[in-house]
C-alpha positions as CSV (number, residue, x, y, z in Angstrom):
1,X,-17.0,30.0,-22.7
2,X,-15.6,30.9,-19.2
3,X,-18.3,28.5,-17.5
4,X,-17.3,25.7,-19.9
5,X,-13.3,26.3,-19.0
6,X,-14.4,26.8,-15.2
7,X,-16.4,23.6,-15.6
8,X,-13.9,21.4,-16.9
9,X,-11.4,22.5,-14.8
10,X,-13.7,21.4,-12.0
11,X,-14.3,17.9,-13.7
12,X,-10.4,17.4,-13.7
13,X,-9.8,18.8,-10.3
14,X,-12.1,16.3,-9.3
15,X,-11.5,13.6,-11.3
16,X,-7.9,13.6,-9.7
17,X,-8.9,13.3,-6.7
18,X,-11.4,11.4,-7.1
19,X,-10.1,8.5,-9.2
20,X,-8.2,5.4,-7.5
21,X,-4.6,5.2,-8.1
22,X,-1.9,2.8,-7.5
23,X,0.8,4.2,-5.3
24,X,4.2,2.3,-4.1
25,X,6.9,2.9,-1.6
26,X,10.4,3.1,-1.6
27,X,13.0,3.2,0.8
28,X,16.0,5.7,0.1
29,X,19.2,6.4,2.0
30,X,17.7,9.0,3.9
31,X,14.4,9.4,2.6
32,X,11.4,7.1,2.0
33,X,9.2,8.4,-1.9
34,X,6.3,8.0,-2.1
35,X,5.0,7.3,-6.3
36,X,1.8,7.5,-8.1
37,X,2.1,4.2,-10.7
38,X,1.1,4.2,-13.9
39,X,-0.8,0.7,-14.2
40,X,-0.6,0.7,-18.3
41,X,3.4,1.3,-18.4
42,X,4.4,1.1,-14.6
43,X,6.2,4.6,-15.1
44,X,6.6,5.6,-10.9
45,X,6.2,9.4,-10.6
46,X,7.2,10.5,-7.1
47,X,4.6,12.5,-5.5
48,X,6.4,13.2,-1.6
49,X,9.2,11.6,0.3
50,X,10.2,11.9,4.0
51,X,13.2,11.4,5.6
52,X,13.4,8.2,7.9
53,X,14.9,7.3,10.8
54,X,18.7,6.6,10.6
55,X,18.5,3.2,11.9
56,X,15.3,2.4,9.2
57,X,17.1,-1.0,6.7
58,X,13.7,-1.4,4.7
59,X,10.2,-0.8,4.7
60,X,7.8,-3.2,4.1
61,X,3.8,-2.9,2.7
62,X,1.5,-0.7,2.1
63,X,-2.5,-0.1,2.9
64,X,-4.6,2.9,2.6
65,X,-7.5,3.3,5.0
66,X,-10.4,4.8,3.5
67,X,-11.9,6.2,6.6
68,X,-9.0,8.5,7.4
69,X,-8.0,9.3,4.5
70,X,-4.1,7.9,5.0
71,X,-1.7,5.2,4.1
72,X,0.2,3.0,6.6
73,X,3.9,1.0,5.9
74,X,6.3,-0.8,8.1
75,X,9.6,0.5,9.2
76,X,12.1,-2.0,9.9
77,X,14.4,-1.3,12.4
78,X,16.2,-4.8,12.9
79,X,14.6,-8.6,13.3
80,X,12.9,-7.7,16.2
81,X,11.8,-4.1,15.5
82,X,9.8,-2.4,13.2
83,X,7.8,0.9,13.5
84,X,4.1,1.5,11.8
85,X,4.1,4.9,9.7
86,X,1.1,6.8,9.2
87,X,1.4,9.0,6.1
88,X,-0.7,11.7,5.1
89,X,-0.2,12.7,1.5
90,X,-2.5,15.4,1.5
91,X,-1.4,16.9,4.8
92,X,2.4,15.8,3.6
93,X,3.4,14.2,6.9
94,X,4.4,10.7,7.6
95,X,4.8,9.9,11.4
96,X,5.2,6.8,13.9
97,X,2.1,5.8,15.5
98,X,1.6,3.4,18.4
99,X,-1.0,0.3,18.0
100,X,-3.0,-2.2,20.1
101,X,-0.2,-5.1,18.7
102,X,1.8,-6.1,21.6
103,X,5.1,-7.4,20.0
104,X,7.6,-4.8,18.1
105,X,7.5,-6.9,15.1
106,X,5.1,-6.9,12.2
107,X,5.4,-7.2,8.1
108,X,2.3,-7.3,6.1
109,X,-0.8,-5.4,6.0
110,X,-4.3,-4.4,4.6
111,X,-6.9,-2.6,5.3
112,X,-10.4,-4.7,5.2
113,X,-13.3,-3.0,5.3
114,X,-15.4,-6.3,5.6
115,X,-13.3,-7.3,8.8
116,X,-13.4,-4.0,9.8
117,X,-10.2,-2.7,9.9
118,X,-6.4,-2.4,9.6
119,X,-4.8,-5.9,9.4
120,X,-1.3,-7.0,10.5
121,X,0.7,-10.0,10.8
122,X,3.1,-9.6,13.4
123,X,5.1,-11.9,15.8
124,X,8.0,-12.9,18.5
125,X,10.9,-11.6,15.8
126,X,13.4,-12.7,14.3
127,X,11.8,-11.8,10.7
128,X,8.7,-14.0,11.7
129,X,5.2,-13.1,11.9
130,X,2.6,-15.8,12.0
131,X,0.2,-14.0,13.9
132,X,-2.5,-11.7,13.3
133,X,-4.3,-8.4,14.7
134,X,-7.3,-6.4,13.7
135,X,-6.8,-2.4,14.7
136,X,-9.3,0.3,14.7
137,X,-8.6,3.8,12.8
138,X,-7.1,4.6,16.1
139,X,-4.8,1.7,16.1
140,X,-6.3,0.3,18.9
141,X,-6.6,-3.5,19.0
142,X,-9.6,-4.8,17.8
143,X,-8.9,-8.2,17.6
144,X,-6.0,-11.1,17.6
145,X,-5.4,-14.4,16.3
146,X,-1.6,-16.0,16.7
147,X,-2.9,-19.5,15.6
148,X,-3.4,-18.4,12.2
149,X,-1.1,-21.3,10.8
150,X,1.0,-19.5,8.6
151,X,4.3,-20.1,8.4
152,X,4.8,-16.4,7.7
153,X,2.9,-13.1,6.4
154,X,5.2,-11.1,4.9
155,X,2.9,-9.8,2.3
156,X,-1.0,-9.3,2.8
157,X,-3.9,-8.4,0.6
158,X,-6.9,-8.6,-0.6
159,X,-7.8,-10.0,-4.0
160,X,-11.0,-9.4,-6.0
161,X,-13.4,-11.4,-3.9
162,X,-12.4,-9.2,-0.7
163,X,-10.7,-12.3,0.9
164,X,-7.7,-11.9,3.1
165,X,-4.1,-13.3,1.1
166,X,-1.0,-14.2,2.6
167,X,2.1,-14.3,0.2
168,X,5.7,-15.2,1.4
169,X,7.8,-16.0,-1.2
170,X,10.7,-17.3,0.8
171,X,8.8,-19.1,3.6
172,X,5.3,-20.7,2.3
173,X,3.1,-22.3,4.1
174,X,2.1,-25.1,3.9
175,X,4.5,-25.2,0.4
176,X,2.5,-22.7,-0.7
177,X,3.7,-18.7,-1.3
178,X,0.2,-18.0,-1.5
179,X,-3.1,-18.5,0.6
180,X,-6.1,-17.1,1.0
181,X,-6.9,-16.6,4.9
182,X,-10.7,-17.7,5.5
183,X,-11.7,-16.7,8.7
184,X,-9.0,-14.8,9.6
185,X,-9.9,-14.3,13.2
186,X,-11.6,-17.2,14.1
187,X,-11.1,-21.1,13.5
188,X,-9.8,-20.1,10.4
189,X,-7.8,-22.1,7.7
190,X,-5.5,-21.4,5.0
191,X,-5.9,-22.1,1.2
192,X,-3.8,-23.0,-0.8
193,X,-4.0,-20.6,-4.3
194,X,-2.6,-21.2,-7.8
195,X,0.8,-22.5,-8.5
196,X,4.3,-21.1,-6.9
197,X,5.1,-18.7,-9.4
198,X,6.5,-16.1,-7.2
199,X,9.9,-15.1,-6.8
200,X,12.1,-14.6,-3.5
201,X,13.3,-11.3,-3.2
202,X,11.5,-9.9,-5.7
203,X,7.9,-10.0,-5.4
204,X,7.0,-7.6,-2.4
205,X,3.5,-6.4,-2.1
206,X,-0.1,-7.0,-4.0
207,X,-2.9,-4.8,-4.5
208,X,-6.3,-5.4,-5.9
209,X,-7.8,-2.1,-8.1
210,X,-11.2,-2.8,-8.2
211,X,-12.3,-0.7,-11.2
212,X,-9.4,-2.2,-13.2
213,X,-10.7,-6.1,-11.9
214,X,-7.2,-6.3,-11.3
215,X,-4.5,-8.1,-9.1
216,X,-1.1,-5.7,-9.1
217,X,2.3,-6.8,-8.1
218,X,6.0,-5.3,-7.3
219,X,8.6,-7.3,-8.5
220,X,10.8,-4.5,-6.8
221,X,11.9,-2.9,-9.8
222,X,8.9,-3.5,-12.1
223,X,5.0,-3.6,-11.8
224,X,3.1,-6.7,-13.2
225,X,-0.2,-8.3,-12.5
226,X,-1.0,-11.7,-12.0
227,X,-4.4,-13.8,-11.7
228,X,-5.8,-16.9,-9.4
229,X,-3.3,-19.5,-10.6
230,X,-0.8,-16.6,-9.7
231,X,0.4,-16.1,-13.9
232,X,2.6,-13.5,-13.9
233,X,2.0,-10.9,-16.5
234,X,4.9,-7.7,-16.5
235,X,3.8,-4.0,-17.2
236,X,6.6,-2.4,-17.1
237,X,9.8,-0.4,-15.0
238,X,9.2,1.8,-12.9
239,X,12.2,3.7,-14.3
240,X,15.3,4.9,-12.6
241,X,17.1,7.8,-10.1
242,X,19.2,10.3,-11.8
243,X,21.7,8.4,-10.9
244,X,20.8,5.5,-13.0
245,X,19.9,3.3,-10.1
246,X,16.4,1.4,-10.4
247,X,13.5,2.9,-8.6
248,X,12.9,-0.3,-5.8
249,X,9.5,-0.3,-4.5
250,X,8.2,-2.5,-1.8
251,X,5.0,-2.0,-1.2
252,X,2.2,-1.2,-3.1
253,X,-1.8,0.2,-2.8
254,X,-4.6,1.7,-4.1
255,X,-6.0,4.6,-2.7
256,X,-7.7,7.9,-3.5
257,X,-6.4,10.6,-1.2
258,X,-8.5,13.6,-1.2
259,X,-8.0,17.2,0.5
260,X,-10.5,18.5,3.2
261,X,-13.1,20.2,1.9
262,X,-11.1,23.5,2.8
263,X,-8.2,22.7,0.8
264,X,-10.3,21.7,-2.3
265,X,-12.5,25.1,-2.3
266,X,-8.8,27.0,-2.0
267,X,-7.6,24.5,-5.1
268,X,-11.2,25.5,-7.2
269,X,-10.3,28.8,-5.6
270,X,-7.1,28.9,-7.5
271,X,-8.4,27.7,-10.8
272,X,-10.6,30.7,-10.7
273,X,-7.5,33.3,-10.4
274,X,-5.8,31.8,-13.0
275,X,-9.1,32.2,-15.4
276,X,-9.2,35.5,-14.5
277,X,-5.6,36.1,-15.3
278,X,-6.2,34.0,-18.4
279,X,-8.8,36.9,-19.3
280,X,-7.1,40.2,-18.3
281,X,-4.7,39.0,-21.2
């Protein structure tokens, strides 16, 4: 019987960390949460928050890098400034890093494993960011493109086919909120995707979970999907503070943060003393 506890508490200790969520971001008064999603009711469960910098208005996107195990957003500091956060979940730290991208100004980003990288609209300021770079784990600069045509590039992600989106829902391009970005750093040209069913300052950040086959969407204080013609389907709130306010979250991605291999034996480790304990009684 002991094997059998021990076993499955190994199956959901893995399983945890295994599994692919959908996390969002939010920015506070003094601290930025981070929340595991529910994707069924869109219940936000915060899971670690950091304090931010006291000049930080907004942040702006999420993306989670597979190869190092950690999530990125964008810290605005003004029209003209914004700072990239690296944030660990399973280290709990979230720190500015430098990149490759010469302008202080960028909004949207993905990580693309098929172009090889993080990827990030930036540009000149002034809440503007038509252009694109490609960065390395390192944040290096892999690769640029500032005639991408877009108008702007608030939002970007990738949808189920692993093609690059733009979404602005305030400044389209080309009258379109949405298009998908073929050849993103090379001649490339921008599509035009289902209808304008997005709304301005209220839909933030898209994620694709690929073992849902699903397109996922923050309308700020809500989570709802939505499919090529862009048909909006809600979930659900992601409920409120204890003051009553609306959790607001800005940016969304899915990602499967796992401890080092260290931390995990100590976690297993810690299963085990609380079986034993479980016995003595």
């Amino acid at each position: 019987m002991k094997k059998l506890i021990f076993s499955s508490l190994t199956l959901t200790l893995v399983a945890s960390f295994g599994s692919a969520q959908l996390y969002g971001i939010e920015h506070g008064q003094t601290n930025n949460t981070i929340y595991q999603i529910s994707t069924t009711t869109g219940a936000a469960t915060a899971v670690f928050n950091y304090a931010h910098s006291s000049n930080e208005i907004n942040v702006s996107g999420l993306a989670y890098n597979p190869n190092t195990n950690k999530f990125n957003t964008v810290s605005y500091l003004s029209g003209n400034v914004t700072n990239m956060i690296e944030i660990d979940l399973v280290g709990s730290t979230a720190n500015i890093v430098s990149t490759g991208i010469s302008t202080t100004y960028f909004e949207g980003l993905d990580y693309s494993a098929s172009l090889g990288g993080l990827v990030v609209s930036h540009g000149p300021g002034g809440f503007f960011s038509g252009s694109l770079s490609l960065l390395d784990n390192s944040y290096n600069l892999l690769n640029s493109n500032n005639a991408t045509g877009l108008a702007d590039g608030d939002c970007l992600f990738l949808d189920g086919t692993g093609a690059l989106n733009a979404l602005d829902t305030n400044n389209p391009t080309g009258g379109f909120q949405r298009n998908r970005i073929v050849n993103p750093f090379g001649a490339n040209t921008n599509v035009a995707t289902g209808l304008n069913n997005f709304v301005a300052g209220k839909d933030y950040d898209a994620a694709w979970k690929a073992d849902e086959g699903r397109l996922f969407l923050t309308r700020f204080d809500s989570l709802a999907t939505f499919d090529n013609a862009n048909t909006i389907t809600g979930i659900g709130s992601y409920g409120t503070h204890a003051d009553g306010t609306a959790i607001g979250i800005t940016g969304i991605a899915v990602g499967r943060p796992v401890p080092e291999p260290a931390s995990f034996l100590g976690l297993l480790g810690g299963a085990g003393a609380l079986l034993r304990r479980r016995n003595r009684k």
